[in-house]
N, C-alpha and C positions, 0 to 999 in steps of 0.2 A: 574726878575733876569737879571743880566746883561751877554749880549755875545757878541763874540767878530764878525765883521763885516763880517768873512770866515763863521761861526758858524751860524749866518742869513742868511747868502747865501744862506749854505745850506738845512737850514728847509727848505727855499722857495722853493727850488727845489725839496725837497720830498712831501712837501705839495702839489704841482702845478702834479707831477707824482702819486700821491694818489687818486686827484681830478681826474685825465684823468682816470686811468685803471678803478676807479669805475663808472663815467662817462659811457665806455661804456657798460651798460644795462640799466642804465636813461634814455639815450638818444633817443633810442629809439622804448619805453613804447608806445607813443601814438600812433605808424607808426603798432601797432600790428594788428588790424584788417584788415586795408590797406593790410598788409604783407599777410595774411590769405590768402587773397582775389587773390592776386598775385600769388600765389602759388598754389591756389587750396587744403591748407590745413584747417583743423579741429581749433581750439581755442588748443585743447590737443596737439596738432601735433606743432603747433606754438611756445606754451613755452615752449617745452624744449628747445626753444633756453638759456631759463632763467634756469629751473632745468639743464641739462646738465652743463652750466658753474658754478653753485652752487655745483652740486657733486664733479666734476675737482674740483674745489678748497679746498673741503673738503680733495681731498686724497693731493692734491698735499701740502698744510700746513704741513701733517706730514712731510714730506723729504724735503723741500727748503731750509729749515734753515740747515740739515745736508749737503745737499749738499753746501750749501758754508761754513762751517765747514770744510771741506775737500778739497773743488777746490776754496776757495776764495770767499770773496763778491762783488770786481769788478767784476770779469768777470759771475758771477752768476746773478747778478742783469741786468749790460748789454747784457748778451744772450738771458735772458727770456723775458728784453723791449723787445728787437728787435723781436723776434717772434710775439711777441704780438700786436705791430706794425705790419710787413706782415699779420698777419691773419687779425686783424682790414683792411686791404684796400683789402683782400680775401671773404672778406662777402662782402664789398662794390660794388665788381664786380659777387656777386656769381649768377646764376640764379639756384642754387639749392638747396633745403633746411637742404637735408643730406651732403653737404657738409660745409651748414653754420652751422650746429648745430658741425661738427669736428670742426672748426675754433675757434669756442668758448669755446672749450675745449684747445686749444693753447694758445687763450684769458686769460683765467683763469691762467694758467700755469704763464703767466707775470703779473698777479693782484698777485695772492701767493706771486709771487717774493719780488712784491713792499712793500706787508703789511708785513711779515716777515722777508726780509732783512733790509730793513730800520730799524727797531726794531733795528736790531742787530747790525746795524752800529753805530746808538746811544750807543748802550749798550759798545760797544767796546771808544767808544772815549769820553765819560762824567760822569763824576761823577750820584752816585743814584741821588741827588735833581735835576741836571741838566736835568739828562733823565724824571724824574716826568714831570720835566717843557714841555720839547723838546718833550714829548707824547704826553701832550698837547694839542702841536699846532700842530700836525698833526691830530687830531680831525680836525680841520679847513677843513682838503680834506674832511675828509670823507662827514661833513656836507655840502659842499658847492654842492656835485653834486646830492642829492636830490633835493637842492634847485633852481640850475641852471640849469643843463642837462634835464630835462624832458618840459623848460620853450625852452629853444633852439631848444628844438630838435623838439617839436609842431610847431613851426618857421619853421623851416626849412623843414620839412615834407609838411607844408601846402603849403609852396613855390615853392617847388622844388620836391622831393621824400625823402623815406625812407634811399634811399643807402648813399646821401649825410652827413648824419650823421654819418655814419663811417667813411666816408671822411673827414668829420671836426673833427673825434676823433683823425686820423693818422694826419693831418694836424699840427694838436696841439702838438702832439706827438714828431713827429718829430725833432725841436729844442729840445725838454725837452731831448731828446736821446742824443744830441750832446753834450748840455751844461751835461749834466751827464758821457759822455765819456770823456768829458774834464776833467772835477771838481775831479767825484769819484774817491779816492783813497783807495786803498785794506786796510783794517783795520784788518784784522785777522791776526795776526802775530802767530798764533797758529796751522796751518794747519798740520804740521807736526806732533803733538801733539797728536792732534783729529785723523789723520791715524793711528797713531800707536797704540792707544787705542779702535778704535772705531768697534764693530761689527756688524752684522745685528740682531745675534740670541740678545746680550743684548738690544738693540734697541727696540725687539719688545715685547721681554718679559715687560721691563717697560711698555708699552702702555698695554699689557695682565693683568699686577698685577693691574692697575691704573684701568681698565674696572672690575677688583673684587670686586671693594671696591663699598660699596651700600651707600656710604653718596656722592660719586662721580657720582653717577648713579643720583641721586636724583637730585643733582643740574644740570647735565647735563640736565635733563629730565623739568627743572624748562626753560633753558635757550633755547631750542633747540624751544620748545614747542613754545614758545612767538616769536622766530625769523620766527618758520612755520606760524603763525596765520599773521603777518605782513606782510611775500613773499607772502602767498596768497595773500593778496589785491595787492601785487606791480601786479599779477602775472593775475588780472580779473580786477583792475583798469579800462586800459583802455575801455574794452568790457563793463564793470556796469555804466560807466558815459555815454561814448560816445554812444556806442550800444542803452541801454536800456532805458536810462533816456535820450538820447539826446545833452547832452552836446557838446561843440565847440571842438576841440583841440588845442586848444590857452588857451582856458578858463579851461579845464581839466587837461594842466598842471601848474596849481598856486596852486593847493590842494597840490603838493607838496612841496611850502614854508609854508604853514599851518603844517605841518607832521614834515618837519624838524626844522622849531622853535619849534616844542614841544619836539623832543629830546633835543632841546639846552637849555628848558627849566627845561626837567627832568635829564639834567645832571648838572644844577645848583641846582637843587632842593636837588639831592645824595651829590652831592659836601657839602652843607649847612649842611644838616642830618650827614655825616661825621666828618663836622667840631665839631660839637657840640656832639661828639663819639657817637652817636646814633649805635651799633653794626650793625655789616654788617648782620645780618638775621632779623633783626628790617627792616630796608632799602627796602631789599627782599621784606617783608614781605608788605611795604607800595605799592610797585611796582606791587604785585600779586593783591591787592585790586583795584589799578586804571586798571590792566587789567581787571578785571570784570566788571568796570563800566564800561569802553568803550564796552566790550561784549554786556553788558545791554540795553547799545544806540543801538548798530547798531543790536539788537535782536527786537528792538520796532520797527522796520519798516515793522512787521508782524501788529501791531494796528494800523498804519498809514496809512492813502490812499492820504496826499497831497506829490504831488509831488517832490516841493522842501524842506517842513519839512523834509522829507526820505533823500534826497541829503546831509543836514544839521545834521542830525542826523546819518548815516553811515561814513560822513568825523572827525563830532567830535568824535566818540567812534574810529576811527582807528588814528587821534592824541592824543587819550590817549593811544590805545595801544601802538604806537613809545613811547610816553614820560615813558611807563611803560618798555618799554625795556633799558634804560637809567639808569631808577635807577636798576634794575636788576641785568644788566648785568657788569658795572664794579667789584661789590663787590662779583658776585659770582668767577669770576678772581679773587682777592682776595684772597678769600677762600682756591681756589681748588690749587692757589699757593704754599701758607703758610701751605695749610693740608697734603700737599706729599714733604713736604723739599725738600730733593737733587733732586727728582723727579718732581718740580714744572715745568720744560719747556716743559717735554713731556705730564703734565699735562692738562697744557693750550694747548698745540699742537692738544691734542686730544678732549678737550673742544672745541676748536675753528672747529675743524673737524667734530665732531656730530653737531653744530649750522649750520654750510653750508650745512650737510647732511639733517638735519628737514627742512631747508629751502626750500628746495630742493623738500623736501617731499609735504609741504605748497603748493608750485606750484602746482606739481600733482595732490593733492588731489582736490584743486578747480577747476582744469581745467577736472577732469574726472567726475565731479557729474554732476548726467542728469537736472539738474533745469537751471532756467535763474541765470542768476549772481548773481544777488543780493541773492538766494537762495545756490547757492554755495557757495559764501562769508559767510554769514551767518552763515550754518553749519559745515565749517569748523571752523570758527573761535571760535563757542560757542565747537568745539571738543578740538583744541589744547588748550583752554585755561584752559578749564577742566583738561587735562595732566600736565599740568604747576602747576595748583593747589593739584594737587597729588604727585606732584614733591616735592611739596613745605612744603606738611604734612610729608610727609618720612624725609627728611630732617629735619624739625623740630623733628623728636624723634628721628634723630641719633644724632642730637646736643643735646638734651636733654641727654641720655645714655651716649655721650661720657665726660658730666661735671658729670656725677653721678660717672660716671667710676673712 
């Protein structure tokens, strides 16, 4: 699709602001133990630096969009970088854990901002095919800081320390801030609109009727479910390779270009299945099966005692499980869109909200089971995968019922 040379500017620049806010929790995955160690905290104590900025984000997607509905998406988008920025060089300098775990709740507060306004800047200035396109290619941020940040930031830890990686998040940052105070212009010519219409009570009644509906709950529980089984590994990663198995931290962070090419593989794969209308609960449905073979893999490492068979066997079943949340998760979006009409934004709002919340969940649960990691990983992941596929029967008879209906 052709655009015009302002219009590439600025995907690059949301792309490039996509990649930084998600960046910081990649970044520094492998510096967790180190950190532990530093602090004199527990493995459970340590991620919530990861669950905390996964709940903040869960609540903060309901309201980010409304509020710059109402105050603007310039200055919404720019007040939330900027926070996000000072807390990123606030953890850099923190030497205390309760107050790096607040930081990263301010952290979040400017990741919401990014993944939801941006959206909505598209939405306001491009046509539908345009915005398909321009969605796109801000997939590009999200993939590249799996791919990059965890490879950097093992760099950079082994160099130097842990702190210096939020230092190179604000770093980066920083011009992206400027050239975005510069560029962004306010697109919502609606403001006045949305005040005069908007209330709190219908606000959350929609999010109330939309949590009644049980074909919503299902796909929720499909989506939430495979996003918690995933956070867990982001969330014992480090401690399973490096701790337990021994692994370098150089060499521990490349598993994650292995994880993120297999998203970008299993979003060509939906892509193709789409093309050729293969229906969005078909899709699902292929998605739910490679999560169980990845399950499968990395459950055999109770039959295995070599070493590195087990390393090779728990990396390939959690690249099936990313590739399995790929095909998943676009077309249950989709779905929950096109199934609540005029209600599809609060839809996905709240879809998008339970997936940060299970995520969230995912942490926890692996970091509080009493086993070694690989034991924790394990059984959490043969749990939530189990939920997903219960998710995914329910679902299947309310699709059913509602074509007989």
């Amino acid at each position: 699709m052709n655009m015009t040379a302002g219009k590439k500017t600025s995907i690059l620049l949301m792309v490039l602001l996509l990649f930084a806010t998600q960046a910081c929790t990649d970044i520094f995955l492998s510096g967790l133990p180190v950190m532990a160690k530093e602090f004199g905290e527990p493995m459970s104590v340590m991620n919530l630096t990861i669950s905390s900025y996964n709940y903040s984000q869960a609540f903060f997607v309901l309201f980010i969009g409304v509020v710059s509905d109402l105050r603007g998406r310039r200055s919404t988008i720019l007040i939330c970088l900027l926070l996000h920025i000072l807390a990123t060089i606030w953890i850099a300098l923190s030497s205390s854990i309760s107050l790096m775990i607040v930081m990263r709740v301010v952290q979040a507060m400017g990741s919401a901002a990014v993944y939801i306004v941006l959206r909505l800047i598209i939405k306001d200035t491009m046509d539908k095919k345009a915005q398909i396109h321009a969605t796109g290619l801000l997939v590009v941020g999200l993939v590249l800081s799996p791919i990059l940040a965890p490879v950097v930031g093992a760099w950079i830890i082994n160099l130097s320390n842990w702190r210096n990686c939020f230092w190179a998040i604000a770093i980066f940052e920083l011009p992206l801030f400027a050239w975005a105070l510069a560029t962004i212009k306010e697109t919502n010519n609606k403001q006045q609109e949305f005040r005069a219409s908007f209330s709190f009570k219908s606000h959350f009644r929609s999010y109330y009727l939309i949590l009644k509906d049980g074909y919503f709950l299902s796909l929720a529980l499909i989506v939430g479910s495979a996003f918690a089984a995933f956070y867990a590994f982001i969330s014992i990663s480090s401690y399973l390779y490096m701790d337990q198995y021994g692994i370098k931290d150089t060499n521990y962070a490349y598993v994650f270009i292995g994880i993120a090419l297999s998203y970008l593989l299993g979003n060509r794969v939906m892509s193709k299945l789409n093309a050729n209308n293969s229906p969005p609960q078909k899709i699902i449905g292929i998605g739910i099966y490679v999560s169980l073979l990845g399950t499968a893999l990395i459950l055999a490492e109770l039959l295995i005692k070599d070493r590195l068979v087990t390393i090779a066997l728990i990396t390939l079943g959690t690249c099936l499980l990313r590739l399995a949340t790929a095909l998943i998760n676009p077309p249950v979006q989709v779905v929950v869109t096109n199934h609540f009409l005029e209600k599809g934004s609060h839809a996905l709002g709240l879809l998008t909200c339970i997936q940060y919340s299970f995520a969230a969940i995912g942490t926890m649960v692996v970091s509080g089971l009493p086993f070694l990691p690989s034991g924790n990983f394990m059984l959490s992941t043969f749990v939530f995968i189990a939920l997903s596929c219960v998710g995914y029967v329910f679902a299947s008879k309310k699709t059913l019922s509602m074509q007989l209906s």
